[in-house]
C-alpha positions as CSV (number, residue, x, y, z in Angstrom):
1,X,-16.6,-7.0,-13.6
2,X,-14.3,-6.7,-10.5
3,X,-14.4,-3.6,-8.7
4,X,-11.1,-1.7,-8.6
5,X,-9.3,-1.9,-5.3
6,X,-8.1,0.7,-3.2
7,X,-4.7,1.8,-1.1
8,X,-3.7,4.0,1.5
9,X,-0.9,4.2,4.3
10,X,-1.0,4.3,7.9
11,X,-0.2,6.2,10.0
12,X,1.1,8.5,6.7
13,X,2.3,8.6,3.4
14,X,5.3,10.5,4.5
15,X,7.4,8.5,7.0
16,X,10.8,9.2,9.2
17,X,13.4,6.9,8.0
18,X,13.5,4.1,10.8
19,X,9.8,4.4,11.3
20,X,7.2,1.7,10.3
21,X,4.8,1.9,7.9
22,X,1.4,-0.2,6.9
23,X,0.1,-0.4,3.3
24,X,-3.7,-0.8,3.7
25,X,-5.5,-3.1,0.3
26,X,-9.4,-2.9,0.0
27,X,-11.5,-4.6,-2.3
28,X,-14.8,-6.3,-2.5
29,X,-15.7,-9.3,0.0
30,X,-14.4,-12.8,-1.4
31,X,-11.2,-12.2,-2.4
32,X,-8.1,-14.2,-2.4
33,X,-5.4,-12.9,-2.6
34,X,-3.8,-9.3,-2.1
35,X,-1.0,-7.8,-4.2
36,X,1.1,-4.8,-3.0
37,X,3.1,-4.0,-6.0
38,X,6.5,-1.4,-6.9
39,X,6.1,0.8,-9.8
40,X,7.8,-2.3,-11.6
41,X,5.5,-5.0,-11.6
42,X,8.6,-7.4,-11.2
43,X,8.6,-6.1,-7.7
44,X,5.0,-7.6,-5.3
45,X,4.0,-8.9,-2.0
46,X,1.2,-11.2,-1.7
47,X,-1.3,-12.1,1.2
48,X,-3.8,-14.6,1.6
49,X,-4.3,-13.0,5.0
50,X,-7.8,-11.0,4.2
51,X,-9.5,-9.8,6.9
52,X,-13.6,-8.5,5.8
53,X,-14.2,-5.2,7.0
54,X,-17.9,-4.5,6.6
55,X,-20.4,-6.5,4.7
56,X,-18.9,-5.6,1.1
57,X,-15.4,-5.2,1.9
58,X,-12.3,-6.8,2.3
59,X,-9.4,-5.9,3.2
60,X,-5.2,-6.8,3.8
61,X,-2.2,-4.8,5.7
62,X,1.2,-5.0,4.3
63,X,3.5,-3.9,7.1
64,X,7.1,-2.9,6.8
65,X,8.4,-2.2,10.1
66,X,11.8,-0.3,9.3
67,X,11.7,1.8,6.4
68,X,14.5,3.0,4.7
69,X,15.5,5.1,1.5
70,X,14.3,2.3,-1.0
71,X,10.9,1.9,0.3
72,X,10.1,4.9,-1.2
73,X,8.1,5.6,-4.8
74,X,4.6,4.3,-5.8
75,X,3.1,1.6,-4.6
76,X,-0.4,0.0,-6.2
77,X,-2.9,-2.8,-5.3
78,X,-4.5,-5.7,-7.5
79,X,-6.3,-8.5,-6.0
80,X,-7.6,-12.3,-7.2
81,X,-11.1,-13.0,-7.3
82,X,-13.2,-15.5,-9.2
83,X,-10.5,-16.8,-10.9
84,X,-8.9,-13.4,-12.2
85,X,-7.2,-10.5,-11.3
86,X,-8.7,-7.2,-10.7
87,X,-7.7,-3.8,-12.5
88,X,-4.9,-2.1,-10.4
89,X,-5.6,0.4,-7.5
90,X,-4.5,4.0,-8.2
91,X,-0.7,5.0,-7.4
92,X,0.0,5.8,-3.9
93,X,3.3,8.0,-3.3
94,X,5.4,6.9,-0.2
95,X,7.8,9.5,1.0
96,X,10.9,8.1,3.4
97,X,12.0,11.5,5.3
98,X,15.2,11.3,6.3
99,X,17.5,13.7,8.7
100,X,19.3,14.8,6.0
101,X,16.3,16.0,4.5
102,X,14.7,19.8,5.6
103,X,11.4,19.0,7.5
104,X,8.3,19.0,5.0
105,X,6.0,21.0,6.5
106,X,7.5,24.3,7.0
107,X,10.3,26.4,4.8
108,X,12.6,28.5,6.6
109,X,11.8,32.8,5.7
């Protein structure tokens, strides 16, 4: 069976509006192809461009170098291997902070 992949975001999962962002996809050595998806699954971004990591892992970035408001929401991973695709990666929240918003890490008294 096919190993479930993982996700995470660099630098952060809460970015300034403007700011770039880069969706990280790991999975076992030997696969494919890489699928960032939107909560819909209508809505991907493939990669054959899989780098291996360490000697049982593989991985691919998805950059997006400006985001804006509709970047935001719940991203997940699958991958192709063997043939088939993988179970989906957990949810992973992006947050797009934005100057109209109040700054996240501290609420005024």
């Amino acid at each position: 069976d096919l190993t479930r992949p993982s996700i995470s975001a660099e630098p952060s999962t809460v970015i300034p509006l403007g700011s770039h962002v880069t969706f990280v996809c790991r999975g076992p050595v030997g696969v494919q192809t890489f699928r960032l998806q939107r909560e819909s699954r209508s809505t991907y971004s493939d990669t054959e461009d899989v780098s291996q990591v360490s000697p049982s892992e593989s991985e691919a970035r998805f950059r997006i170098d400006s985001v804006t408001e509709g970047y935001a929401g719940p991203y997940r991973c699958i991958y192709y291997k063997s043939s088939k695709w993988s179970e989906e990666s957990d949810y992973l929240e992006l947050l797009v902070k934005g100057p109209w918003s109040p700054d996240l890490l501290w609420t005024p008294r």
